[in-house]
C-alpha positions as CSV (number, residue, x, y, z in Angstrom):
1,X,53.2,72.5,53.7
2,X,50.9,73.7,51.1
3,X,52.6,74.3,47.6
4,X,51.5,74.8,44.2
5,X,51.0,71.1,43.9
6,X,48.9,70.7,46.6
7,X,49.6,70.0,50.6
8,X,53.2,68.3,50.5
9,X,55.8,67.0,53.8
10,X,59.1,67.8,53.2
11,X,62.1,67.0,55.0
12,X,63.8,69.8,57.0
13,X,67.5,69.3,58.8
14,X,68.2,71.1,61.9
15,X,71.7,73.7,61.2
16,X,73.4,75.7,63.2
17,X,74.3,79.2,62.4
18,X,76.6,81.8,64.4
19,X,74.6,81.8,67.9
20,X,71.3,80.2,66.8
21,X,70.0,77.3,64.7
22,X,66.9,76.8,62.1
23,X,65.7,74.3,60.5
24,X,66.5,74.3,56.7
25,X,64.5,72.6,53.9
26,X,65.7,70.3,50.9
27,X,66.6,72.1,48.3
28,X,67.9,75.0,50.6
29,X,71.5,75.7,51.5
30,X,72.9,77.6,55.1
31,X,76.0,79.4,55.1
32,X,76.3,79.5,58.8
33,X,79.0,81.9,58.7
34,X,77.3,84.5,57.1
35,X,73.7,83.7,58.8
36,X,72.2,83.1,55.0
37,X,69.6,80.9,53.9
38,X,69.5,80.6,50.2
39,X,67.7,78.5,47.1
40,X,70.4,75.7,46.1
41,X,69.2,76.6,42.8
42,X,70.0,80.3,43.2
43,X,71.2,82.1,45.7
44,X,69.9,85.1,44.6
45,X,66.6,83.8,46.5
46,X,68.0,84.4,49.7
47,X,67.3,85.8,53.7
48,X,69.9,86.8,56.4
49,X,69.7,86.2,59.8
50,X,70.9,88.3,62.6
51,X,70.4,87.9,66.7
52,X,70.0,91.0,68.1
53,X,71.2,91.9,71.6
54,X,68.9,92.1,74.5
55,X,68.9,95.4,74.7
56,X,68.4,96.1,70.6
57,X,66.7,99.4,69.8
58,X,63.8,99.0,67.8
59,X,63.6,102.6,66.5
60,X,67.1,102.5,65.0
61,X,66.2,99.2,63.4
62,X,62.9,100.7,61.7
63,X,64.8,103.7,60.8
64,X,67.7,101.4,59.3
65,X,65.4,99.1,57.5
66,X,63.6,102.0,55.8
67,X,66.9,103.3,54.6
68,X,67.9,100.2,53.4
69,X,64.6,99.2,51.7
70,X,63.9,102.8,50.0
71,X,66.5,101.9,47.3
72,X,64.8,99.1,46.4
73,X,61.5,100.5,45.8
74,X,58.3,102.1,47.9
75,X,58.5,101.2,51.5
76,X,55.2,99.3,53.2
77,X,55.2,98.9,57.0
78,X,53.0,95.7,57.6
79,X,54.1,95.4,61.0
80,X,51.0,93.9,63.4
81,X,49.2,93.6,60.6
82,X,50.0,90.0,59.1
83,X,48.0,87.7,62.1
84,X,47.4,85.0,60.1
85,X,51.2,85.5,58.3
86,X,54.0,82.7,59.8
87,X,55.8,85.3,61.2
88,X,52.9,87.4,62.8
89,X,54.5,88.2,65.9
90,X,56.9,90.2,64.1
91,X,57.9,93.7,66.0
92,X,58.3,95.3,63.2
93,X,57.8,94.0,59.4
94,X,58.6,96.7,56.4
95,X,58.8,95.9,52.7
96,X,59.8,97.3,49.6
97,X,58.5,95.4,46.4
98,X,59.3,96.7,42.7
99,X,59.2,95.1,39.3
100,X,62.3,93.5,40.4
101,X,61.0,91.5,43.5
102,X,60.4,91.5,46.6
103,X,62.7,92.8,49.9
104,X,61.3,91.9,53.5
105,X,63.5,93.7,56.4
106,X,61.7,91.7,59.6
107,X,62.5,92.0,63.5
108,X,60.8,89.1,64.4
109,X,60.8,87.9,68.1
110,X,60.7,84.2,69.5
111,X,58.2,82.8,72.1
112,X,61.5,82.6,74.2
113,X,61.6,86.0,73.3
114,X,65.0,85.7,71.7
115,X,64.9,88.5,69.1
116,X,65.8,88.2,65.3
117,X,66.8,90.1,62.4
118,X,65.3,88.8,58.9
119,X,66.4,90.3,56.0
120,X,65.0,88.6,52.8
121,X,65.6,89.2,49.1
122,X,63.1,87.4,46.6
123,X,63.8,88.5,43.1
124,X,60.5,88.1,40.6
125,X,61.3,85.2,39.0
126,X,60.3,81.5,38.2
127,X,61.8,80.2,41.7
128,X,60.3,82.8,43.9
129,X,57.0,80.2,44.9
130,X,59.6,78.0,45.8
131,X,61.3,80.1,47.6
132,X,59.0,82.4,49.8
133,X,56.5,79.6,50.8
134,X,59.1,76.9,52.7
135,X,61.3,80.3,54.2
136,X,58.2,81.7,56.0
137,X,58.1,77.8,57.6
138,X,61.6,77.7,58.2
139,X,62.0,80.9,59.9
140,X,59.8,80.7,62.5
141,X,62.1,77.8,64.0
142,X,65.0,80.0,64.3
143,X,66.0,80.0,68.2
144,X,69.2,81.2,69.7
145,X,71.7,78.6,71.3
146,X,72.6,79.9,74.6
């Protein structure tokens, strides 16, 4: 993974959440309970994880998301535009960013086609590298168990 000190291999352990299972980076902690990935460090750095049904409505989830977002500053809809971005293939990718940080709300879809609901909160702050660059790895490895 390229970090600020250059192209590094870290160690990632495979964890099982409620229905699905990622793997999670060192210095990373998984409350599997709750679906939550979060900095050891500070869990203010942080990302939920939700499987959506089948049969999820996409609309209601963009309308949701913006709601959600709008109290957190201006809402930007990136979705199809991030190609090159880990999580690319996300149906729909909206975020609000403010002086604060940074909120991602992300219905992101597997190549099993297992769908996903991201939502990450990363606060401005001196953790924030460390914290956005291994998530966007580790998320794309998210696959549900059944």
């Amino acid at each position: 993974m390229m970090t600020g000190e250059g192209n590094q291999s870290l160690t990632a352990t495979l964890h099982q959440g409620e229905g699905f299972s990622l793997y999670v980076f060192e210095k990373f902690s998984f409350d599997a309970a709750e679906g939550r990935l979060f900095l050891s460090g500070n869990p203010e750095y942080e990302v939920t994880i939700e499987a959506l049904p089948a049969n999820y409505d996409l609309t209601q989830l963009e309308t949701a998301g913006k709601k959600k977002l709008e109290a957190s500053g201006e809402v930007s809809d990136y979705s199809g535009e991030l190609v090159e971005h880990p999580l690319g293939s996300a149906e729909l990718y909206l975020q609000a960013s403010s002086d604060k940080g940074i909120n991602d709300y992300i219905v992101w879809k597997s190549e099993t086609g297992d769908a996903f609901l991201f939502r990450l909160h990363n606060p401005k702050g001196e953790e924030a590298s460390d914290f956005a660059s291994p998530v966007l790895v580790s998320l794309p490895t998210v696959q549900n168990d059944s």
